[in-house]
Each structure stands twice: as C-alpha cells, then as structure tokens.
C-alpha positions as CSV (number, residue, x, y, z in Angstrom):
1,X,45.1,62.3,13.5
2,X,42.6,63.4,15.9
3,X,41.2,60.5,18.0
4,X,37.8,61.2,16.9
5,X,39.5,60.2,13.2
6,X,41.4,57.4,14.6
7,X,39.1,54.1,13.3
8,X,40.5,52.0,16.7
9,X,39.1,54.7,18.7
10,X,35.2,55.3,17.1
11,X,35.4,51.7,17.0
12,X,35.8,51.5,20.8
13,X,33.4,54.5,21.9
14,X,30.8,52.2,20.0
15,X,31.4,49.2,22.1
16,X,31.5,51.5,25.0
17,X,28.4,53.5,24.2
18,X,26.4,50.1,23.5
19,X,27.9,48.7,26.9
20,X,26.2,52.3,28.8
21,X,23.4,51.3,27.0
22,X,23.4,47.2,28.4
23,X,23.9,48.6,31.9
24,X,21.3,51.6,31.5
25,X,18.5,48.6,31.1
26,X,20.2,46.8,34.3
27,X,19.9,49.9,36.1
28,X,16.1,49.8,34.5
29,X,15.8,46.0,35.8
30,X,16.7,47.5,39.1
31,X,13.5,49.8,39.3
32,X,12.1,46.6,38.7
33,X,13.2,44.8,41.1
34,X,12.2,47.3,43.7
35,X,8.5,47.1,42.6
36,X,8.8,43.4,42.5
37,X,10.0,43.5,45.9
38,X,7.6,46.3,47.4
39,X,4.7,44.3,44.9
40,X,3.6,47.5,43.8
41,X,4.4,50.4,41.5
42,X,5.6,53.3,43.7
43,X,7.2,56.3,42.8
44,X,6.5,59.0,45.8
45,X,5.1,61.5,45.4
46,X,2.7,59.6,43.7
47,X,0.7,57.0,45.0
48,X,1.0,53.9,44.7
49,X,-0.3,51.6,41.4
50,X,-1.9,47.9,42.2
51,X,-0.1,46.2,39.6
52,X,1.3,43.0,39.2
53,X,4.8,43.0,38.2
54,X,5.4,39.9,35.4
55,X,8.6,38.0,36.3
56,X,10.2,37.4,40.0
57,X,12.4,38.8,42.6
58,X,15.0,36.6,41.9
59,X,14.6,37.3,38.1
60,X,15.4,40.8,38.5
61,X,17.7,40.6,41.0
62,X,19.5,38.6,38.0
63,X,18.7,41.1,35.0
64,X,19.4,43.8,37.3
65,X,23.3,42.8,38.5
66,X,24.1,41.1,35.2
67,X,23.1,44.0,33.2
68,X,25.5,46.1,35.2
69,X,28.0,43.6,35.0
70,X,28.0,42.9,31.6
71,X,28.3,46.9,30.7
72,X,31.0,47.1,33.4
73,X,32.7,44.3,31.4
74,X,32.0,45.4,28.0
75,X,33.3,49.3,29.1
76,X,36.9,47.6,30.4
77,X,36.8,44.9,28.1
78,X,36.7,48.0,24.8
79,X,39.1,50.1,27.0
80,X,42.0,46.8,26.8
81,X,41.4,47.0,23.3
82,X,43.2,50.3,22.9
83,X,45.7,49.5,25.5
84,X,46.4,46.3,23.6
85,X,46.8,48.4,20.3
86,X,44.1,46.2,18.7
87,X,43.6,46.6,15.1
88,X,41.9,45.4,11.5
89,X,39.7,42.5,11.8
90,X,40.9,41.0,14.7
91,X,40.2,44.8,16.9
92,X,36.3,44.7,14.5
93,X,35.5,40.7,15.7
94,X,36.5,41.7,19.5
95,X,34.2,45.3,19.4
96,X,31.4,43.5,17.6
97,X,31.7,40.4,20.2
98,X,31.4,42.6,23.3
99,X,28.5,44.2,21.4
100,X,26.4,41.0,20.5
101,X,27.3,39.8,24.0
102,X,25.9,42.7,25.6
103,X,22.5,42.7,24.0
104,X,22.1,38.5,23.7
105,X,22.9,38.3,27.5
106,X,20.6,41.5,27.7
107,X,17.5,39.5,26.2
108,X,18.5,36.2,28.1
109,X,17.5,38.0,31.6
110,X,14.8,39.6,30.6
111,X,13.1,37.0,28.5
112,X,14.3,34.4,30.7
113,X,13.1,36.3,33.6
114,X,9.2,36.2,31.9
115,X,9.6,32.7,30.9
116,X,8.2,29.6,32.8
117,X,11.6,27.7,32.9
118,X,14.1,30.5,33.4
119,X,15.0,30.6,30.0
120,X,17.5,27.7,30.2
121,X,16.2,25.2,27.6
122,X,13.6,25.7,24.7
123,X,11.5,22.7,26.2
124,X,10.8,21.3,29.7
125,X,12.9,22.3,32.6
126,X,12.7,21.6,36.2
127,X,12.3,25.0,36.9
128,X,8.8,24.8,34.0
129,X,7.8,24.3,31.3
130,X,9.0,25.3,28.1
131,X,7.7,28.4,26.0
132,X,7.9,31.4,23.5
133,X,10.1,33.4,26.3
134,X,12.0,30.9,27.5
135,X,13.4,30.0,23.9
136,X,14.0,33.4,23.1
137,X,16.0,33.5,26.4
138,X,17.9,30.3,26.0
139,X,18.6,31.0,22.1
140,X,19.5,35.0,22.4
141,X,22.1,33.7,25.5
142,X,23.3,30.4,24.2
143,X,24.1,32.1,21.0
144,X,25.7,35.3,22.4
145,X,27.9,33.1,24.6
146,X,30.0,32.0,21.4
147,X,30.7,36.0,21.4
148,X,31.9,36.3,24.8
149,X,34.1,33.6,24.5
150,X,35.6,34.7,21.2
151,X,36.4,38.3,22.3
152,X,37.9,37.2,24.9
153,X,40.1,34.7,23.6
154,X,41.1,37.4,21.2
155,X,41.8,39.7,23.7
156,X,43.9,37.2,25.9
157,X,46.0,36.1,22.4
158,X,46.5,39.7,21.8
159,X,48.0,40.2,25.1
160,X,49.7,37.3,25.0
161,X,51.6,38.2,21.6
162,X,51.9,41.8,22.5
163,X,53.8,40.5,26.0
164,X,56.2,38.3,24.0
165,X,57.3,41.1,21.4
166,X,60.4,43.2,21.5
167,X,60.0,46.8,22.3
C-alpha cells in the first residue's frame, strides 16, 4: 500500500492541509496588522489608500500569531498522529478535532477582533458592549474549544497506551 492509499495518511494530509490553510489567514491577519499599524493601506509601489482599517492593533496582532500558532499546532499535532499509529475512530475524532479547532479559533480572532467586546461574551463585557460579532466570536471559539481539548486528550491517552505496551 502506497501512502497515498493508506486511509491514516489522507486522513492526516487533510488535517495538515486545513492547518496551511488556518496559518495562511494568520499570515493574511499579519498584512493587516501592518496597515493597522501604518493606518493606511500601502503596498509600494503603489501609493498609498486612505482607509480605515475595521478592528485594532492589538486585534490583529492576536489573529495574526494565533493563526500561525494554531496551524503550527494543528501541522505537529496531525504529524503525532502517525507517529502514534492512530487509527479508526479514535485517529477520525482527533483529525476532525484539529480541523474544527483550526477554523472555530480561526473565526474567534477575526470576529472577535471586529466586535465591540472582544468577542468574549455574547452580551456586555467590560471591554463593550455585546453584538452580532462578538457572539459569533465567543460561540465559534467557546465551541471549538471542546475540540481542542478532546484531540488532545486523545492524543495524550494514545501515547500513554502506546508507551505502556510491549514491543
């Protein structure tokens, strides 16, 4: 069996390929971040466009490094999964985890980043009021959270069993 037949492997270039894709966007909030700083949209040669750039510095700064980390983690996180020998359900909850974690933690920083309160409640926060953006933030987040934590935990009981096995 080739590894491009080999289900454990397709399975893991998915998670990888969506991870790329979750840091891509960081890299993306990065550009952002730039023009946030600078306050203007300039990309030399061109000149430069009077704009005003929704969100903040400090909300970019967060969309852009978590975006990166969270594809970094997702990358190394898929890659354990084959060094763990992974398989059946427990190998599709962990890929499909990292992927829904990925993307919800994706939306939290950018939708929280255009919300009033940061996107850490669906009402009133000290940071703002509550609004459409900040409840798709804290909703997208809270919910992918369960994900992280669940692949994970599978990944640390799979090591865990795997260390205490006979070769």
């Amino acid at each position: 069996m080739t590894l491009s037949e080999d289900p454990l492997q397709r399975l893991i270039n998915q998670t990888i390929g969506h991870g790329m894709l979750v840091l891509f966007i960081g890299l993306v909030a990065g550009v952002m971040l730039v023009f946030s700083l600078l306050e203007v949209v300039t990309l030399w040669p061109l000149p430069a466009w009077e704009v005003d750039i929704p969100g903040s510095t400090r909300g970019w700064q967060a969309a852009h490094v978590g975006g990166i980390l969270n594809g970094v983690m997702i990358g190394c996180l898929a890659l354990l999964m084959r060094h763990l020998q992974m398989t059946g359900k427990r190998a599709q909850w962990t890929a499909w985890s990292l992927i829904i974690t990925g993307w919800a933690n994706t939306v939290f920083y950018w939708a929280g980043n255009l919300s009033s309160n940061r996107g850490l409640s669906v009402t009133d926060t000290p940071f703002g009021p509550g609004d459409l953006m900040g409840a798709i933030a804290y909703l997208g987040g809270g919910s992918g959270m369960v994900f992280t934590f669940l692949a994970v935990a599978l990944l640390a009981r799979t090591a865990f069993e795997t260390s205490s096995s006979p070769d």
